[in-house]
VMD Tcl script that draws the C-alpha trace (Angstrom):
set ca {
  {75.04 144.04 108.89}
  {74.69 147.53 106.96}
  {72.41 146.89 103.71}
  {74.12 147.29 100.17}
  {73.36 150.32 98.75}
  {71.02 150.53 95.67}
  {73.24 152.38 92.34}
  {71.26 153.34 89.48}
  {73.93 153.81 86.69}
  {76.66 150.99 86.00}
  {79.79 152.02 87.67}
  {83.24 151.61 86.05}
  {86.33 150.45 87.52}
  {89.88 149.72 86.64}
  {89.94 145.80 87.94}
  {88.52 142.80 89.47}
  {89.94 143.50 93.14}
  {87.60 146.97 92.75}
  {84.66 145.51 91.85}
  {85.02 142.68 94.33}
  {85.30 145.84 96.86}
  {82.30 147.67 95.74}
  {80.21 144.45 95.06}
  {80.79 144.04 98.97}
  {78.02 146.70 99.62}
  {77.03 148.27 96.74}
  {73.48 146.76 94.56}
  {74.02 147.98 90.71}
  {76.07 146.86 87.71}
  {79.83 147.24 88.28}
  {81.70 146.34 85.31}
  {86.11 146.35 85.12}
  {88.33 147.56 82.18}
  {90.85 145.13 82.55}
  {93.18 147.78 83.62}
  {94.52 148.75 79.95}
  {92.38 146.15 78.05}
  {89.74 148.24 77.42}
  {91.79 149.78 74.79}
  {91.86 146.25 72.46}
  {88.52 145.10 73.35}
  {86.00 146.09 71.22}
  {83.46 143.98 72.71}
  {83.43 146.12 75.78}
  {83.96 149.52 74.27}
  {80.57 148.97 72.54}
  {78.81 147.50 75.76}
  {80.12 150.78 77.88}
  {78.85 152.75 74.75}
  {75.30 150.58 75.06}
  {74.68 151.22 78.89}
  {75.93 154.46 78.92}
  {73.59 156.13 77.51}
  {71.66 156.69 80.79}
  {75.21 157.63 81.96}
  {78.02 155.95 83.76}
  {80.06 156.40 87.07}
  {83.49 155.83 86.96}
  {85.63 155.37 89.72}
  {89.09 154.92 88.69}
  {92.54 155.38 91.00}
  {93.73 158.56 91.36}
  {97.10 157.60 89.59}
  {98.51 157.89 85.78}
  {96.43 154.63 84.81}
  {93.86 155.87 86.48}
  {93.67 159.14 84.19}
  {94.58 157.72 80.97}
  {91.54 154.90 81.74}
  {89.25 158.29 82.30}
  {90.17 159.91 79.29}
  {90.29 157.38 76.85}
  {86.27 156.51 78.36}
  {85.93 160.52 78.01}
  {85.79 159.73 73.96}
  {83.86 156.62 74.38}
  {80.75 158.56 75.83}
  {79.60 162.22 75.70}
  {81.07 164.42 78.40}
  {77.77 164.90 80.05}
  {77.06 161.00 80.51}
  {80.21 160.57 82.50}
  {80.19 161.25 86.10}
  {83.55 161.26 87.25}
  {84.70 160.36 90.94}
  {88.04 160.25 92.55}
  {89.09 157.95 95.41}
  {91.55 160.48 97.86}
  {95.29 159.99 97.16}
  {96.45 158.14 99.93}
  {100.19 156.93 100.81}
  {100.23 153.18 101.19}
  {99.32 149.42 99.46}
  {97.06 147.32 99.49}
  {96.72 144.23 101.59}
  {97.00 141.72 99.25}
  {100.05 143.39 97.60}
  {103.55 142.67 98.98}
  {104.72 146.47 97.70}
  {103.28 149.47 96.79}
  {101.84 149.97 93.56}
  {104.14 152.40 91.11}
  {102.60 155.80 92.20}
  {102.86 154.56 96.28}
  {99.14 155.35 96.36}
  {96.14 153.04 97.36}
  {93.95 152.46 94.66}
  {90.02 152.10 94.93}
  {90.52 148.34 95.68}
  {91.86 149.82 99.33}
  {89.44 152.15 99.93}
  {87.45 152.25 103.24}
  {83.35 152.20 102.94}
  {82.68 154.88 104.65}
  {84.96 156.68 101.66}
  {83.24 154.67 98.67}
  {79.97 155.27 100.04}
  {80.63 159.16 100.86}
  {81.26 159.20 97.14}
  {78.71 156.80 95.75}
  {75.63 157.97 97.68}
  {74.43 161.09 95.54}
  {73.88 158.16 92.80}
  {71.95 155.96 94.96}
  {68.06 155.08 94.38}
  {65.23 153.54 96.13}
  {65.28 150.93 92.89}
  {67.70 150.74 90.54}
  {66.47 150.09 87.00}
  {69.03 146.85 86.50}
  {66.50 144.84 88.95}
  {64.75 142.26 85.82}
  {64.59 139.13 87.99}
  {66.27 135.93 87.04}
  {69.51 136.17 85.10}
  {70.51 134.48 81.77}
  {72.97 131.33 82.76}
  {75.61 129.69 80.35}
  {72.83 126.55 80.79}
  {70.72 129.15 78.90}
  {73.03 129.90 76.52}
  {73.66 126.14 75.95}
  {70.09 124.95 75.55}
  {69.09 128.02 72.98}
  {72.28 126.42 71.09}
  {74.48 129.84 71.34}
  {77.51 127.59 72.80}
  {77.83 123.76 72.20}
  {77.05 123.47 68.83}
  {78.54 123.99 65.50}
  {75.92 126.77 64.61}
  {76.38 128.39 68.04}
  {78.80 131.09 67.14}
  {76.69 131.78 63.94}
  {73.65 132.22 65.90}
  {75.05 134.62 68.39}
  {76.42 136.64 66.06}
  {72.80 136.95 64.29}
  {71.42 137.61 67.81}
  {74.36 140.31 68.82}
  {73.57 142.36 65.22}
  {70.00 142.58 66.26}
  {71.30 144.39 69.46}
  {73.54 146.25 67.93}
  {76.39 144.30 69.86}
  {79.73 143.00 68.11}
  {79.07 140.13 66.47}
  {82.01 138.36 67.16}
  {81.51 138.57 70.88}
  {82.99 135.69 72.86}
  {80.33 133.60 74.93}
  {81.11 135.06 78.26}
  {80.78 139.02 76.93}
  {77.70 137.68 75.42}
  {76.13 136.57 78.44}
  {77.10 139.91 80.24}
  {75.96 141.85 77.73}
  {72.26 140.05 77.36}
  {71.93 140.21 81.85}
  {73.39 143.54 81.76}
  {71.05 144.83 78.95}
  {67.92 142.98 79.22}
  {67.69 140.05 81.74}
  {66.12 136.74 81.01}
  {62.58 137.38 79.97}
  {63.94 139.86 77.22}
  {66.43 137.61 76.18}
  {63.73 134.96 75.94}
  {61.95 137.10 73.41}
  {65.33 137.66 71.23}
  {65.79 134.23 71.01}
  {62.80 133.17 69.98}
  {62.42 135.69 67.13}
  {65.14 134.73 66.14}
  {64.16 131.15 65.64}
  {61.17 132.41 64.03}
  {63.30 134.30 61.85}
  {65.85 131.58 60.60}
  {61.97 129.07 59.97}
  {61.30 131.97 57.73}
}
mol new
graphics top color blue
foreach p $ca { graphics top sphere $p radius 0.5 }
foreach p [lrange $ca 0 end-1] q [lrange $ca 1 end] { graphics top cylinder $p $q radius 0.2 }
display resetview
């Protein structure tokens, strides 16, 4: 079996079905736009605007969505942090689709490896700089009392406006946003100044 390959800088793409394709050999931070949600959700317009400041891949189909997805990320980010790639435009579906898609194309969810990787592999590193060790869980979340508990929404809020995050973040973008940003040990640290800051 072929070993992933390592991505330094989060790639972004469309859905769930093309992340669940690149997560199938690729080691970095892949995160979706929900298709057309990305345009509602501030929560994850300011954690693309957060990670991206190394500088982002995005891989989006090479159909109308596709392009409006890339342009409306194109004022998200400066031009210069956006490395753009394009899947080939190929006649055909998808397996798990009965039909093709509008355009009649196959997006990046049907995209062989050898293509993915042809594109991918000027971006890949010995070490990519995601690698912090264990992850923050939801258990976490639950014993630092940032879900379960009447204060819980209060003190994530407090903890998301030291990070510059939104503060009205639901739990799940929260816990992306902390593993994505800083891993456990940092998120450890936050938590605990935090404490010390509400004993003040």
């Amino acid at each position: 079996m072929k070993e992933k390959i390592k991505i330094s800088l989060p790639i972004i793409v469309e859905g769930k079905y093309d992340k669940a394709t690149l997560s199938g050999f690729v080691d970095g931070v892949i995160i979706t736009t929900g298709g057309f949600g990305i345009f509602n959700n501030e929560a994850l317009r300011s954690l693309i605007r957060k990670i991206g400041k190394d500088g982002v891949i995005v891989l989006c189909d090479s159909d109308g969505g596709g392009k409006q997805i890339r342009s409306y990320l194109s004022g998200l980010l400066p031009k210069d942090k956006l490395h753009n790639l394009y899947v080939p435009r190929i006649e055909g579906k998808e397996k798990r689709k009965r039909t093709p898609s509008r355009s009649g194309v196959i997006g990046v969810e049907g995209m062989s490896r050898e293509v993915l990787e042809r594109l991918l592999l000027p971006f890949s590193s010995d070490r990519t700089p995601r690698e912090r060790g264990r992850l923050v869980t939801k258990a976490d979340m639950l014993a630092d009392r940032l879900t379960g508990t009447p204060s819980a929404s209060q003190r994530r809020a407090a903890l998301a406006a030291v990070c510059e995050l939104p503060e009205d973040m639901t739990p799940t973008a929260f816990l992306e946003a902390m593993n994505i940003l800083y891993g456990y040990e940092e998120y450890k640290r936050l938590v605990s100044e935090l404490d010390a800051s509400c004993k003040e």
